[in-house]
C-alpha positions as CSV (number, residue, x, y, z in Angstrom):
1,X,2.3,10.1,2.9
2,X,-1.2,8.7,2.8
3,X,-4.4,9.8,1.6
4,X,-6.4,11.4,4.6
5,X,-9.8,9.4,4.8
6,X,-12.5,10.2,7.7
7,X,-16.0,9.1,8.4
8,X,-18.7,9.0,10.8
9,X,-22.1,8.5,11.4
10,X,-24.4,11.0,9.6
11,X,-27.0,12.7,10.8
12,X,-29.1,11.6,7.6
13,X,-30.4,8.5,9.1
14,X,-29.1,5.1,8.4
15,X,-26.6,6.9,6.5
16,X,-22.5,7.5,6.9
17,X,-20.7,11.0,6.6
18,X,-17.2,10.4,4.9
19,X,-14.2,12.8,3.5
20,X,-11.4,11.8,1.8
21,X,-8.4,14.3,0.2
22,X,-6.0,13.2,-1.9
23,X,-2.1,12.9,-1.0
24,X,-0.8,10.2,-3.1
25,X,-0.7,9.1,-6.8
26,X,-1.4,5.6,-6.2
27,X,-5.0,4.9,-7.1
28,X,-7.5,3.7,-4.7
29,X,-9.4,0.4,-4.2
30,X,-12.8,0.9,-2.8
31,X,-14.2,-2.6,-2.2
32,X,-17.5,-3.4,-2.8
33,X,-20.3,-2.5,0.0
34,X,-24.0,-2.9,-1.2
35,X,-24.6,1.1,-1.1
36,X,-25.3,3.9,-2.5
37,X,-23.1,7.4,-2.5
38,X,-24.1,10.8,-3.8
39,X,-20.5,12.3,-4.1
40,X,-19.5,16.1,-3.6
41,X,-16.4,17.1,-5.3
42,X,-15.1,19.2,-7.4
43,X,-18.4,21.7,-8.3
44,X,-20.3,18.2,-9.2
45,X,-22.6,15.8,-7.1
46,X,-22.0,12.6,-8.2
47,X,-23.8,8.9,-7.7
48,X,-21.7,6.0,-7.2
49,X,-23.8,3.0,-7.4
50,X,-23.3,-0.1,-6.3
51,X,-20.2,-2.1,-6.8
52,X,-19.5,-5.8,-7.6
53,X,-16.2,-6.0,-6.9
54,X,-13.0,-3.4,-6.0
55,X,-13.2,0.1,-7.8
56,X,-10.3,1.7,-8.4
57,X,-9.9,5.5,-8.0
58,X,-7.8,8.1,-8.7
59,X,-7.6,11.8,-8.5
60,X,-5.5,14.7,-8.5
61,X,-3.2,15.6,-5.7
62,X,-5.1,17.5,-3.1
63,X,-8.4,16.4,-4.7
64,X,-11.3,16.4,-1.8
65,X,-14.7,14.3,-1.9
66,X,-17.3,14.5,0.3
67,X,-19.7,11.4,0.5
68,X,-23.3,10.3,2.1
69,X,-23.1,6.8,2.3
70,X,-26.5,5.4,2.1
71,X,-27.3,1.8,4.0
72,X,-28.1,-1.2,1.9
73,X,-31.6,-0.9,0.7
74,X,-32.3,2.4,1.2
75,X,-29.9,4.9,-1.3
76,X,-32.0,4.2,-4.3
77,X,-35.2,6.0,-2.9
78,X,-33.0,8.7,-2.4
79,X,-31.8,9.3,-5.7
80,X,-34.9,7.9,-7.4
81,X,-33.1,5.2,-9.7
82,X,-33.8,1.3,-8.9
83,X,-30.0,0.2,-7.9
84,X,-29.1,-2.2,-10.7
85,X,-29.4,0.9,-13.2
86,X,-26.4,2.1,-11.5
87,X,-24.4,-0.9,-10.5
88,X,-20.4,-0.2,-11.3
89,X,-21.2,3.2,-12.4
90,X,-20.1,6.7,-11.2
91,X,-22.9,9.3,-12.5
92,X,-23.8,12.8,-12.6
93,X,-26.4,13.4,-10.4
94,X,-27.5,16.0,-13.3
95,X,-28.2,13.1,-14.9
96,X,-31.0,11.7,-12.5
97,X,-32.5,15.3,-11.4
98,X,-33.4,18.3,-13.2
99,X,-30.5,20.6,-13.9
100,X,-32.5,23.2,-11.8
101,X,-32.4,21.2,-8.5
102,X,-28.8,20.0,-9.1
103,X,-28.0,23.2,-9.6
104,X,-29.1,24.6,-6.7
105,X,-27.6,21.8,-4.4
106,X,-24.7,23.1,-5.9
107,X,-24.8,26.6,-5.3
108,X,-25.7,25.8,-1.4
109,X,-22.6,23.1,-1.4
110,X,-20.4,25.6,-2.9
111,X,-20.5,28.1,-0.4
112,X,-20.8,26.1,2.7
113,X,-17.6,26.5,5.2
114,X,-18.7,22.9,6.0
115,X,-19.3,20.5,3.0
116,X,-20.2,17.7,4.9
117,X,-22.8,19.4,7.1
118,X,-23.7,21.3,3.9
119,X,-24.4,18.1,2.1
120,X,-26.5,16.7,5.2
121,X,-28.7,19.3,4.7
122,X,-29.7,19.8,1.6
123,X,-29.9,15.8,0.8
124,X,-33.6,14.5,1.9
125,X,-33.6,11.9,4.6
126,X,-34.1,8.2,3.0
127,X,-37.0,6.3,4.1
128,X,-36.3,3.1,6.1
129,X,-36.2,0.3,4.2
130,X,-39.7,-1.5,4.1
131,X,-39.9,-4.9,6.3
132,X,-39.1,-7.0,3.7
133,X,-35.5,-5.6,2.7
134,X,-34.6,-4.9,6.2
135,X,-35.3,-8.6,6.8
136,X,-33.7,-9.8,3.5
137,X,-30.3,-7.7,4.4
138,X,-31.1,-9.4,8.3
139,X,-31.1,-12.7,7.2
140,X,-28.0,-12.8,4.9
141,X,-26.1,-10.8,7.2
142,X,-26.7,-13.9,9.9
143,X,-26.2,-16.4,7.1
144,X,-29.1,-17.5,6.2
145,X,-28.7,-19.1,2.8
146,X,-30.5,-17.6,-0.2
147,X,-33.6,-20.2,0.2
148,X,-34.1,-19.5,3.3
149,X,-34.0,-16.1,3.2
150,X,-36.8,-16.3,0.2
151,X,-39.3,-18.1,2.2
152,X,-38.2,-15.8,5.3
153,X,-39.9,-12.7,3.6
154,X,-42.4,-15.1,1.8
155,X,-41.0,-15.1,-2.0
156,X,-40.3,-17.2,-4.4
157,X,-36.3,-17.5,-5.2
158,X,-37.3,-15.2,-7.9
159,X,-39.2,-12.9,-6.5
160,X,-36.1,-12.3,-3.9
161,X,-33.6,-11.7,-7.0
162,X,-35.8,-8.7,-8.2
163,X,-36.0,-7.4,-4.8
164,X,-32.4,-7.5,-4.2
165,X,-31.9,-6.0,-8.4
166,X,-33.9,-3.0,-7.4
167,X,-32.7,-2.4,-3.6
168,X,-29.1,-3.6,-3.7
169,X,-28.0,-3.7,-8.0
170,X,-27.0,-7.3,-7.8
171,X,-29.0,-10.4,-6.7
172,X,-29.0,-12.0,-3.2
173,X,-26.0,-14.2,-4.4
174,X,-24.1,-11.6,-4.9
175,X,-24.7,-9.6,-1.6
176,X,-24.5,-13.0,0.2
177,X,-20.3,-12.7,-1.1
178,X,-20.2,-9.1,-0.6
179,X,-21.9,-8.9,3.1
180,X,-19.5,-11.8,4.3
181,X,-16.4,-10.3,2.8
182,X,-17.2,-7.4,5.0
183,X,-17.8,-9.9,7.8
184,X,-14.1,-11.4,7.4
185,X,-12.5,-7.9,6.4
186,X,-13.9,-6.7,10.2
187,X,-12.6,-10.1,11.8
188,X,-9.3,-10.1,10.0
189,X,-8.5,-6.2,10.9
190,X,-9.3,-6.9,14.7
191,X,-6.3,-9.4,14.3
192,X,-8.5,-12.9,14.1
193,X,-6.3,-15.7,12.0
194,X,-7.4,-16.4,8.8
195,X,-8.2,-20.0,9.4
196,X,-10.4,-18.9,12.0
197,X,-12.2,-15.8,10.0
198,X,-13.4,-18.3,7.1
199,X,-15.1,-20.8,10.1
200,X,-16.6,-17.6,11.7
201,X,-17.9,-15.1,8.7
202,X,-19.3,-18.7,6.6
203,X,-17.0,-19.8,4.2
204,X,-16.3,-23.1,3.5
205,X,-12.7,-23.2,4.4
206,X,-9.8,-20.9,4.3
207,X,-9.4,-21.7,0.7
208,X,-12.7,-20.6,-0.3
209,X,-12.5,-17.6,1.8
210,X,-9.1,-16.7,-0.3
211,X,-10.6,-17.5,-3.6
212,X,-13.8,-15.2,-2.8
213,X,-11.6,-12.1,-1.6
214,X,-9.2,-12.1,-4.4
215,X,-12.6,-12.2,-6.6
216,X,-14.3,-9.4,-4.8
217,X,-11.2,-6.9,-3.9
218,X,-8.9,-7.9,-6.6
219,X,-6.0,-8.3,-4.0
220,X,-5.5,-11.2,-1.0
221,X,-6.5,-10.6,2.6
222,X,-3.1,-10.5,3.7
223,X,-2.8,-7.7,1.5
224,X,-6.0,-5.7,2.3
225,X,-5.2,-6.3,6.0
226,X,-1.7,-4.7,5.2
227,X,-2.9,-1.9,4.1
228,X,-6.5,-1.1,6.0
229,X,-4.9,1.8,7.8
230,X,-4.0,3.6,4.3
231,X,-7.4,5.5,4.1
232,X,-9.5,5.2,6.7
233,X,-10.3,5.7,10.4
234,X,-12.9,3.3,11.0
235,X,-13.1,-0.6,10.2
236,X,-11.8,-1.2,6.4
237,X,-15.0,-2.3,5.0
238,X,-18.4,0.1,4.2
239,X,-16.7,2.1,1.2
240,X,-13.3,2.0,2.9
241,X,-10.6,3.3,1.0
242,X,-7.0,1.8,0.4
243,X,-3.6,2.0,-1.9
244,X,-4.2,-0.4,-4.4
């Protein structure tokens, strides 16, 4: 038996609509994305900020969470908390909003026959992310190397690393590793070899490709590919779940 794991586009835009309930005891890796989730499970909203490399989950049998995935950039406008404040940290949205509003989101999510559509609903809609991230998250995506990508958007090397702190929780290095790990997850699970994923998603060779996965997911490819139909519907990365 395998945990059941859904998503789809939201109608939040720029954001992803995912469920997951709980039907093994194995924890779960969730590999690192560059979002933002606001969690509903259990009675409590939740934050998950961003991750810098796997996190590992476990719940309850029969456990269910119900999860607006925000896109790069924009989550952190949403919940009112520059990202880096909650890199690698699961929080109670209580914690960040008044007890009053939290409560109340609550109450509606509680009683909703839908949690999902519930949660669409009562979240507010993030803004796009201003020209400068949206070209920043462009130009790595493609890439570009970090110096580039600085005089790109017209800052200094510096000025990008704040940027990314505030938008992302982790500088442009960082995302750089994560966004092309998510490059070679999607080429790997669509059945491309190995040596050709590392000369497609940037990575120096297939060594350096190995090195930087084990670092990031805590397990090899061959391993994550293995096991990419665990926990989710969709492409394994963007929050994907899988068995540790």
């Amino acid at each position: 038996m395998r945990d059941v794991y859904t998503e789809r586009p939201s109608r939040v835009p720029g954001a992803v609509l995912w469920q997951r309930t709980v039907q093994v005891t194995e924890p779960q890796r969730v590999l690192p994305d560059g979002c933002l989730d606001l969690i509903w499970s259990g009675g409590t909203l939740l934050v998950a900020g961003p991750d810098t490399a796997a996190h590992l989950s476990s719940a309850p049998l029969g456990t269910r969470f119900t999860g607006l995935r925000f896109a790069p950039g924009t989550g952190p406008a949403v919940v009112g908390v520059p990202a880096h404040e909650l890199r690698d940290q699961r929080v109670p949205l209580a914690q960040l909003w008044t007890s009053a509003t939290v409560g109340r989101l609550a109450d509606q999510l509680a009683g909703a026959p839908d949690p999902g559509a519930a949660l669409e609903s009562v979240v507010p809609s993030p803004s796009p992310p201003d020209r400068p991230i949206a070209a920043i998250v462009a130009a790595l995506r493609a890439g570009a190397t970090v110096a580039a990508t600085a005089d790109a958007v017209g800052m200094s090397e510096r000025q990008l690393h704040r940027r990314c702190l505030a938008a992302f929780g982790y500088g442009a290095k960082t995302l750089v590793r994560i966004l092309r790990m998510n490059r070679a997850l999607e080429l790997a699970h669509a059945g491309t070899p190995f040596a050709a994923v590392a000369a497609r998603a940037g990575y120096a060779d297939q060594a350096h490709l190995a090195r930087d996965v084990r670092a990031l997911a805590g397990v090899p490819l061959g391993q994550l590919i293995g096991q990419s139909g665990a926990n989710s519907s969709t492409l394994l990365p963007s929050g994907s779940w899988i068995t540790a």
